[in-house]
C-alpha positions, 0 to 999 in steps of 0.5 A, spaced: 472 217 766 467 222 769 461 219 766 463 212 765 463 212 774 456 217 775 454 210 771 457 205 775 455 209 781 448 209 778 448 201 776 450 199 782 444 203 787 439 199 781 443 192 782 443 194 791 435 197 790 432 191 785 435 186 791 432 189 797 426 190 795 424 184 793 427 181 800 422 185 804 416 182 800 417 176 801 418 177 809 412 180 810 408 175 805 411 169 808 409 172 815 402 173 814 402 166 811 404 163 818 399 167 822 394 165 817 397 157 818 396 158 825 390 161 825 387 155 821 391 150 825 387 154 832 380 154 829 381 145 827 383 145 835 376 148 837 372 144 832 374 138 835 373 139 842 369 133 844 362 135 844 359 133 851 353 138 854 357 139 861 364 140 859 363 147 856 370 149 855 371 156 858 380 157 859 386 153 860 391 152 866 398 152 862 401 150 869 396 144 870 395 142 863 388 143 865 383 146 861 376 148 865 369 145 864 363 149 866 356 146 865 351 150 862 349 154 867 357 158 867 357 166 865 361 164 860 357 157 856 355 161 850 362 163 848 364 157 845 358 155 841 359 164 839 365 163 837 363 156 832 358 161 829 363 166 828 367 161 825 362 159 820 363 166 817 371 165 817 372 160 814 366 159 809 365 153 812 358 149 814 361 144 819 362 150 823 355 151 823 354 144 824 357 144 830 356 150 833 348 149 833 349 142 837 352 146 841 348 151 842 343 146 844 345 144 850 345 151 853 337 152 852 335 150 858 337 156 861 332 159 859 329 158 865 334 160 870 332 166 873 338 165 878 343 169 874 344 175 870 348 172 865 342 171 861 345 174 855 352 172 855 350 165 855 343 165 850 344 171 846 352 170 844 349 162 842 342 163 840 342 169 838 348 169 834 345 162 831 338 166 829 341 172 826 345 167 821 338 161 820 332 165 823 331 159 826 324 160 829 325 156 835 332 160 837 327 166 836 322 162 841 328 161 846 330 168 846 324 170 847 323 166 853 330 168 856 328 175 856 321 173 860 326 170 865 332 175 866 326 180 866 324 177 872 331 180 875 329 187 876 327 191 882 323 196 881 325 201 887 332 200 885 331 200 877 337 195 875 336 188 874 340 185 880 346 182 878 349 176 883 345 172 888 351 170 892 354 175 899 346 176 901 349 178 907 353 183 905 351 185 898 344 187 899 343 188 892 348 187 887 348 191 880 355 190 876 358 193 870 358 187 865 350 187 866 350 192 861 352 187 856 346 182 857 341 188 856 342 187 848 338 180 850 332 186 852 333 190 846 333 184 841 327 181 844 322 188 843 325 188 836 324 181 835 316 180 839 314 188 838 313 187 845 316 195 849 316 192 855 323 189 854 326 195 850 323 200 856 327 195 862 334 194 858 333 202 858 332 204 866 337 199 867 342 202 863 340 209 866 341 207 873 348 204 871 349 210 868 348 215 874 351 211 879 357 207 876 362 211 873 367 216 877 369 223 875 374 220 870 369 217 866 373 210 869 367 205 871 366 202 878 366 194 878 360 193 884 354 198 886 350 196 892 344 198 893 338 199 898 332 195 895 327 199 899 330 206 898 334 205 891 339 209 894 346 206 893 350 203 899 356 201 897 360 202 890 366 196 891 370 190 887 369 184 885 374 182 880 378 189 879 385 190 884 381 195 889 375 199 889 377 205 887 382 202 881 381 201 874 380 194 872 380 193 864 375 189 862 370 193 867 372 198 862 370 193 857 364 192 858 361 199 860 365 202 853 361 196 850 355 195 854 354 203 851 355 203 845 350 197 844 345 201 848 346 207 843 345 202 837 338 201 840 336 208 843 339 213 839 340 216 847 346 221 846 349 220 853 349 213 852 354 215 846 357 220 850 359 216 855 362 210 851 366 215 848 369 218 855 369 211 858 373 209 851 379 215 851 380 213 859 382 206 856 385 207 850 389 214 853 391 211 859 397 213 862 398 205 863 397 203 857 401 197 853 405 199 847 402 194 844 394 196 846 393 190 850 393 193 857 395 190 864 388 186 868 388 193 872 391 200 870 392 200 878 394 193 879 401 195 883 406 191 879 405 194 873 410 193 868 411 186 871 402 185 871 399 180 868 395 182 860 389 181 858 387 179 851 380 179 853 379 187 855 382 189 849 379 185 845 373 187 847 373 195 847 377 194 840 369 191 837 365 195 840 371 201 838 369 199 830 362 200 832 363 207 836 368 209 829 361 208 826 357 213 830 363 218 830 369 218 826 374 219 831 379 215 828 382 214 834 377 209 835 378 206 828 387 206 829 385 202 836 381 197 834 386 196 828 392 197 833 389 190 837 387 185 831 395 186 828 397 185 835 393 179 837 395 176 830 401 175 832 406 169 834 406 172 841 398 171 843 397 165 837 396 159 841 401 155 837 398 150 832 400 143 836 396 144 843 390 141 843 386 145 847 380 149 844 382 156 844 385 161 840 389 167 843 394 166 849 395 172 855 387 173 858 385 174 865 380 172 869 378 173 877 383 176 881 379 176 887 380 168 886 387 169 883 384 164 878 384 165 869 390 170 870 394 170 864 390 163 861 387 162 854 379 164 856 374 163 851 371 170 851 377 172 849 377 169 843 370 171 842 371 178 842 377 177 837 374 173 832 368 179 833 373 184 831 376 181 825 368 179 822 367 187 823 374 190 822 372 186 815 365 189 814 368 196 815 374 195 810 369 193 804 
């Protein structure tokens, strides 16, 4: 009696073990499989969006039901026209590309726009990203002039390229840190001509900023004025971020980001080592999320009840796979992977039936305006689809 019940003991753990096991597969297989459908479902969403050379799609109003247009010369038009690109590359498909080159071409007329920064962030994430993947000689050609341009932005008693035109009266000479992100234009352009002067530009800007943006704990001030006749600093203040002495995240982005890039380029160790402390502040921060999509501020007052943005964890999740590469700190790797699996969910996927050309929900833009808090924004999407092409390169 003994042996016959250790036996039906045994074969019923079997039966229980053989039933569960399948169960769980399947759960996780069909969840992926959502996720895939509504990734798809999103990218068709984009690739329809009508294509009209004023009507730069850059977020979405879920109160208004509004998406907002920007014409060319907005921050933020060489978003969509990236995030085709990339698409190209995710998908396989050539209709993508097809698309995104005519987009691109309504942005080329920036090149001549020396009234902004943003020369990167417009030519560099449409152009640049076209010619990496044609080697088009014309987009190298635009390139190239929108360097010439951006260049002529740079004070040389200050040693910055000015960042805003606006608030003449009261930011004498403005530099804000997401002007790192448009010195890969700089750099690309020596690479690209031989030419120095652009690489030797690109790289006294990024030490001033280095010099005078960042605080004891290695967070980063938004908004550093200056003296144009003295070069000394003036001001350190907000634009974007809660107050000027908090930590606004896609402030932190943009420097973790922005030095990183400048190491790939310069081989400059403080450049490394600054990305690093900037990225252990913002990863590491007491504030943090759980799910490593942080608050728009890490001071914002509300906190746990604040808005979240996609956008500054996406952005400091693709320049952490970068970062891993120079380091092997797996803490960066682990964030990066942390972001993609959060944002691939239900949660931050837009669903498949709104017809609105975005991908991801839950970004924040300018709270000096109380505008884009907690909207679909395109650079959100951007960084994201940034991330998955090379968290895909790392893992081959």
């Amino acid at each position: 009696m003994k042996t016959i019940y250790n036996f039906g003991w045994l074969l019923t753990c079997m039966i229980l073990l053989a039933s569960c096991k399948p169960q769980e597969k399947e759960v996780d297989s069909s969840s992926a499989t959502n996720i895939d459908l509504l990734l798809k479902a999103r990218y068709e969403k984009l690739l329809r969006y009508p294509i009209e050379s004023a009507a730069f799609p850059r977020s979405y109003n879920p109160d208004t039901k509004q998406i907002l247009q920007r014409p060319s010369k907005d921050w933020t038009s060489g978003f969509y026209a990236g995030n085709l690109w990339m698409l190209s590359d995710v998908t396989g498909e050539s209709r993508f590309r097809e698309s995104a080159q005519k987009w691109t071409a309504f942005i080329e007329k920036e090149k001549y726009n020396d009234g902004t920064h943003d020369m990167g962030f417009k030519v560099y994430n449409s152009f640049g990203l076209g010619y990496n993947r044609t080697k088009n000689e014309e987009y190298k050609s635009i390139l190239l002039k929108s360097a010439q341009t951006l260049a002529t932005r740079f004070n040389p008693n200050v040693q910055s390229i000015r960042s805003w035109d606006f608030r003449r009266d009261q930011w004498e000479f403005p530099v804000i840190i997401d002007n790192m992100m448009n010195l890969e234009l700089l750099f690309e352009a020596t690479r690209l001509s031989g030419d120095s002067t652009f690489h030797k530009l690109a790289v006294t800007h990024a030490n001033t900023t280095l010099k005078n943006h960042f605080r004891k704990d290695d967070s980063t001030v938004h908004v550093v004025v200056y003296d144009t006749i003295s070069g000394e600093v003036k001001d350190r203040v907000t634009h974007q971020g809660y107050s000027d002495d908090s930590a606004w995240a896609r402030g932190q982005g943009w420097a973790i980001y922005g030095y990183t890039m400048a190491y790939r380029y310069t081989n400059d160790k403080r450049y490394l080592e600054q990305a690093e402390a900037t990225a252990n502040f913002f990863i590491n921060h007491k504030n943090m999320r759980e799910d490593g999509i942080p608050y728009w501020d890490f001071d914002a007052p509300n906190i746990p009840n604040e808005p979240r943005d996609v956008s500054a964890a996406a952005i400091v999740a693709s320049a952490l796979v970068e970062l891993y590469g120079y380091t092997k700190d797996e803490q960066y790797i682990n964030y990066s992977k942390q972001v993609l699996n959060s944002l691939k969910s239900e949660e931050y996927i837009l669903p498949a039936d709104l017809d609105i050309p975005f991908i991801l929900a839950h970004s924040s833009g300018d709270w000096s305006k109380r505008s884009e808090m907690d909207e679909p924004i395109i650079y959100g999407d951007y960084y994201f689809l940034e991330l998955m092409l090379r968290l895909e390169e790392f893992n081959q």
